[in-house]
C-alpha positions as CSV (number, residue, x, y, z in Angstrom):
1,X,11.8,1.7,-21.8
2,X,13.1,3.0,-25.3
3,X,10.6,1.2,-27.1
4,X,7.7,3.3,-25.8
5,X,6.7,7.2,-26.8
6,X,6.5,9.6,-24.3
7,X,3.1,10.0,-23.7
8,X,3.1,6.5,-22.4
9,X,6.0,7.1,-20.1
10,X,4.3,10.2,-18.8
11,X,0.9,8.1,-18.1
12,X,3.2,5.3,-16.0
13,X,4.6,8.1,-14.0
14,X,1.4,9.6,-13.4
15,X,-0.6,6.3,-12.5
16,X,2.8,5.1,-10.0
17,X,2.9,8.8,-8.7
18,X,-1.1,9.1,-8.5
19,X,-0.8,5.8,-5.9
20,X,1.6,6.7,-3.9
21,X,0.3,10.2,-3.3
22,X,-3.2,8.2,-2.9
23,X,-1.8,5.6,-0.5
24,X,0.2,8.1,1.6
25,X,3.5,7.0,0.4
26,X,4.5,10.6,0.1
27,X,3.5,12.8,3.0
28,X,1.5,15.7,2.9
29,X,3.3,18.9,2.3
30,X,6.6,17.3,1.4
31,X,8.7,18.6,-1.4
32,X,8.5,16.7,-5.0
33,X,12.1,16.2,-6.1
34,X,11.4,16.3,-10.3
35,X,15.3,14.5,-10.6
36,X,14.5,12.1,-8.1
37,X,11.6,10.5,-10.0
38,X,13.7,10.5,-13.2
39,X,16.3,8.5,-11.2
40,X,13.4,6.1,-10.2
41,X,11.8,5.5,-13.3
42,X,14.1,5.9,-15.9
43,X,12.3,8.7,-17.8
44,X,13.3,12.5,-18.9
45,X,12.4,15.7,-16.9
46,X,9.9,16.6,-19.4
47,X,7.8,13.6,-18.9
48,X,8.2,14.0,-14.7
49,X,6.7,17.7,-15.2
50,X,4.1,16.0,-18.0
51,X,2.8,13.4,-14.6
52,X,3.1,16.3,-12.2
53,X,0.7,18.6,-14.3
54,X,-1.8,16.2,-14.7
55,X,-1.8,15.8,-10.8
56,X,-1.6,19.4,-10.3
57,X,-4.9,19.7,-12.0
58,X,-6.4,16.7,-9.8
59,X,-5.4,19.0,-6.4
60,X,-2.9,16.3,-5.7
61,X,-0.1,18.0,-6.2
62,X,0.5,22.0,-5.7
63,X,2.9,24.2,-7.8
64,X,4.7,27.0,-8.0
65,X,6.9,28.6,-11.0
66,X,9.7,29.5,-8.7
67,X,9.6,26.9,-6.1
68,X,8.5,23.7,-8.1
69,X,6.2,21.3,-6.6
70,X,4.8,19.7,-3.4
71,X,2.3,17.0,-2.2
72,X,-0.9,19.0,-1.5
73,X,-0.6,19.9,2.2
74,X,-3.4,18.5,4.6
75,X,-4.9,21.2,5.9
76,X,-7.8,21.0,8.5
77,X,-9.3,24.3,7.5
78,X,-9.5,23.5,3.8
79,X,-10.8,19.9,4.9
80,X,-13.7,21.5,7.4
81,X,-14.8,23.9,4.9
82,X,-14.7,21.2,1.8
83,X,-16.8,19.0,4.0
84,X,-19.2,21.8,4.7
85,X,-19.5,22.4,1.2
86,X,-20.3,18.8,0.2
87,X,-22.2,18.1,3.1
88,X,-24.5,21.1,2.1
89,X,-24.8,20.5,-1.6
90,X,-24.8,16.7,-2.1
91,X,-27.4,16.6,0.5
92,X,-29.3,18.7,-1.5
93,X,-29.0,17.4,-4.5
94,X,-30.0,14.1,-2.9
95,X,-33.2,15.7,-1.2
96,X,-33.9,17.1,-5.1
97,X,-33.5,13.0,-6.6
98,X,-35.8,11.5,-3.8
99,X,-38.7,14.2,-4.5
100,X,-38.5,14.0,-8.6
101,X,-36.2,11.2,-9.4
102,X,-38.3,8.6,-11.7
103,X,-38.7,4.6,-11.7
104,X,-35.4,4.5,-13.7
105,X,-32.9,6.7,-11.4
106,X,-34.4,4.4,-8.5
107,X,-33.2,1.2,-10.8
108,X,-29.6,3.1,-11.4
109,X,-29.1,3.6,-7.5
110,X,-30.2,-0.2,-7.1
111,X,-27.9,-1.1,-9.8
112,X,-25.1,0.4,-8.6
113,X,-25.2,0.1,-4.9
114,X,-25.4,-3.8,-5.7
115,X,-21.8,-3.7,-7.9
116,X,-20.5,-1.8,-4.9
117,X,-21.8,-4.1,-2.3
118,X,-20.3,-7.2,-4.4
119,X,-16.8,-5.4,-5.8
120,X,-14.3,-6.1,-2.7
121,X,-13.1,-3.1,-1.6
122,X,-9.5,-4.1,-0.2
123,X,-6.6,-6.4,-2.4
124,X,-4.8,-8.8,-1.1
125,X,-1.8,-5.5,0.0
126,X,-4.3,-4.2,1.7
127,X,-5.2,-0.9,-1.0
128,X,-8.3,-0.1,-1.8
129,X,-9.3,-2.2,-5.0
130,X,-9.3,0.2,-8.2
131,X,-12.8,-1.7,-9.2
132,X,-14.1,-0.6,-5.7
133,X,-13.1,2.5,-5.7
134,X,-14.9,3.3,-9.7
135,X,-18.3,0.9,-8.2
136,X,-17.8,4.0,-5.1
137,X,-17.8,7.0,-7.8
138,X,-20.8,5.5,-9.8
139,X,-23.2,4.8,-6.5
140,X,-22.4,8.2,-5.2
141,X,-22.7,10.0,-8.8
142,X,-25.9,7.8,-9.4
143,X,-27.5,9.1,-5.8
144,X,-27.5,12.6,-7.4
145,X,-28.5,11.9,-10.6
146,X,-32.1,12.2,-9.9
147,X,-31.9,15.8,-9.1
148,X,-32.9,17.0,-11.9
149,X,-30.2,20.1,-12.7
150,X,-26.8,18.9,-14.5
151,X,-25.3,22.2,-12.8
152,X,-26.1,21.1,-9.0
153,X,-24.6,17.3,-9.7
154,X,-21.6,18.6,-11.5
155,X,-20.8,21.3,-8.5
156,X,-21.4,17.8,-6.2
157,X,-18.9,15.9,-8.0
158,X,-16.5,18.4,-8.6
159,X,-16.4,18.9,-5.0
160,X,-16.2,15.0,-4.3
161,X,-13.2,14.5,-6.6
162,X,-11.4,17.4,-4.7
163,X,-12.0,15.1,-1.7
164,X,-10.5,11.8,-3.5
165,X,-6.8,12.6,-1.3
166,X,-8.9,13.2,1.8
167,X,-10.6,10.2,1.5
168,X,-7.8,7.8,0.8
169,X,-5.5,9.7,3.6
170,X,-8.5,8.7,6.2
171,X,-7.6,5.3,5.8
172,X,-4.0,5.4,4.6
173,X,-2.7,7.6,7.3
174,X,-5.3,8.0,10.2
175,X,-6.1,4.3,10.0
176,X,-9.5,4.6,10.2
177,X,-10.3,1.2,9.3
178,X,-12.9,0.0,12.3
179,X,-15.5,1.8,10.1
180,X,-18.0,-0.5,8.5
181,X,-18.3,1.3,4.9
182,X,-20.2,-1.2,3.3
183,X,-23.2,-0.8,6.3
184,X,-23.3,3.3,5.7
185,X,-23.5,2.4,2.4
186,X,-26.4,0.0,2.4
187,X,-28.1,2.6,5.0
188,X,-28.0,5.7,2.5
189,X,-29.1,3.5,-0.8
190,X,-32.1,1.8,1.4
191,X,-33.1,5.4,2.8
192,X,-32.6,6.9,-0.6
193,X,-35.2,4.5,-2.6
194,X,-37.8,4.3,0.6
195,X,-38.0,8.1,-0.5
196,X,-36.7,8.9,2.9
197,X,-35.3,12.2,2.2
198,X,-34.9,13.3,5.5
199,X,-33.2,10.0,6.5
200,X,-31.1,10.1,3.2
201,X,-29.4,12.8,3.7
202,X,-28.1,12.2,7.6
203,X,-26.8,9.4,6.6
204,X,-24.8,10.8,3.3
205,X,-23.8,14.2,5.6
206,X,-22.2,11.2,8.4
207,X,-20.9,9.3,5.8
208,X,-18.9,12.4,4.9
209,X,-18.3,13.5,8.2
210,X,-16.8,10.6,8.8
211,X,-13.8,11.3,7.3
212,X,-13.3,14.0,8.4
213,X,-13.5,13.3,12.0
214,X,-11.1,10.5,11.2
215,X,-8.4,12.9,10.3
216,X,-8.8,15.7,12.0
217,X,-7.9,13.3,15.0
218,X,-4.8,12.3,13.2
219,X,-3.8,16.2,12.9
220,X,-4.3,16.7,16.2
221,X,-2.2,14.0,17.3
222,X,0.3,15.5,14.6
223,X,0.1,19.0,14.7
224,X,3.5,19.0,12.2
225,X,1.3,18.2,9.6
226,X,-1.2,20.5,9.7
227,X,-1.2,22.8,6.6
228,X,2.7,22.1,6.3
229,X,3.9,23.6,3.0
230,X,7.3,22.5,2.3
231,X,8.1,24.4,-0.6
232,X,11.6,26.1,0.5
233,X,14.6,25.7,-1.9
C-alpha cells in the first residue's frame, strides 16, 4: 500500500480493527499485540497505535503506558450499572419528548423508524448491515430529540455509544438472535407518537434490558470472562 498516506492506512486499520472488536473476533480482555497487526496489514507501528487511539477513545479498546493495550474487558458490573444509567436517563428524556415534543419531532420519529423498519438489518455473512446499524442510531437519537434540553440528549447518547460493544457482543457472542428487534422497535415508535409516555418508556427500559440479560447469561455460563483484564507482559 505505498501509494497511499498514512492517515489513510491508519483509517483501514481502524475500520478492520473496529469490526472485529464489534463482531467478537477478538475476545474481551485479550491482549492487543501492536506487531501483530503490522504483520497483518502491512503498515508501520505508528499507524497501529494511530487505529488503537481512535478506539481507545470509543471504549473499545483500553490502555495503559506501561502495559500497552487490550480489548475492553466485559464486565457485568460495568454492564449493570451502564444499563441502569441509560435505562434511567433515556427514559426520561423520552417521557420529556412525548409531553413537549411538537408536530415535527413526531414526523422525525415516523421518518426514521420507517428507514429502520425497511434497512435489513443482517448481510448476507450474517453482520449486522452498516446501513442498519446508522437507520438504529438515528431512530434512537430521534426518540430523544423531542426533550427539549440538548444537555439531557447528549448525556443519553453518550451513554448509548459506550454501549455500541455491548450491544454487538449480545448478538456476536451470547447469540441472542431469537429476539424479534424489529417488533420492540415498532412497539416503542407506536407508543412513543400515541403520546404514551408511560408505555414508551417500558418498552425502551426492556429494549435495553434486553441486552443485558442476554449477556449476563453468557458470563455466567463463562465466568473466565468476566471482567478478565489481560494486560500482563
Amino acid at each position: 500500500m505505498p501509494n497511499r498516506s498514512p492517515t489513510t492506512l491508519a483509517e483501514q486499520v481502524y475500520l478492520a480493527l473496529r469490526a472485529d472488536l464489534l463482531r467478537g473476533r477478538l475476545a474481551p480482555g485479550s491482549k492487543l499485540k501492536l506487531g501483530d497487526f503490522s504483520a497483518r496489514f502491512s503498515v508501520s507501528l505508528s499507524v497501529v497505535r494511530e487505529a488503537m487511539a481512535r478506539l481507545t477513545e470509543q471504549g473499545l479498546v483500553q490502555a495503559s503506558p506501561q502495559r500497552g493495550f487490550w480489548v475492553t474487558p466485559l464486565s457485568v458490573d460495568d454492564l449493570r450499572d451502564l444499563t441502569r444509567a441509560r435505562v434511567l436517563i433515556e427514559t426520561l428524556a423520552l417521557r420529556e419528548s412525548v409531553a413537549g415534543g411538537a408536530l415535527a419531532w413526531e414526523s422525525t420519529v415516523l421518518a426514521s423508524h420507517h428507514t429502520l423498519e425497511k434497512t435489513p438489518m443482517i448481510e448476507a455473512d450474517g453482520s449486522v448491515n452498516p446501513s442498519w446499524e446508522s437507520a438504529h442510531r438515528d431512530f434512537h437519537h430521534a426518540l430523544l430529540s423531542g426533550c427539549g434540553s440538548a444537555r439531557l440528549a447528549s448525556i443519553a447518547t453518550e451513554l448509548r455509544d459506550c454501549a455500541e460493544l455491548y450491544r454487538f457482543w449480545s448478538r456476536e457472542l451470547a447469540h441472542d438472535t431469537d429476539r424479534d428487534v424489529a417488533s420492540e422497535h415498532r412497539r416503542i415508535a407506536e407508543l412513543t407518537l400515541s403520546r404514551d409516555a408511560r408505555g414508551a418508556a417500558r418498552a425502551l427500559a426492556d429494549h435495553i434490558e434486553r441486552t443485558t440479560a442476554a449477556l449476563v447469561e453468557y458470563v455466567a455460563q463463562r465466568p473466565e470472562l468476566a471482567g478478565i483484564q489481560d494486560n500482563s507482559g
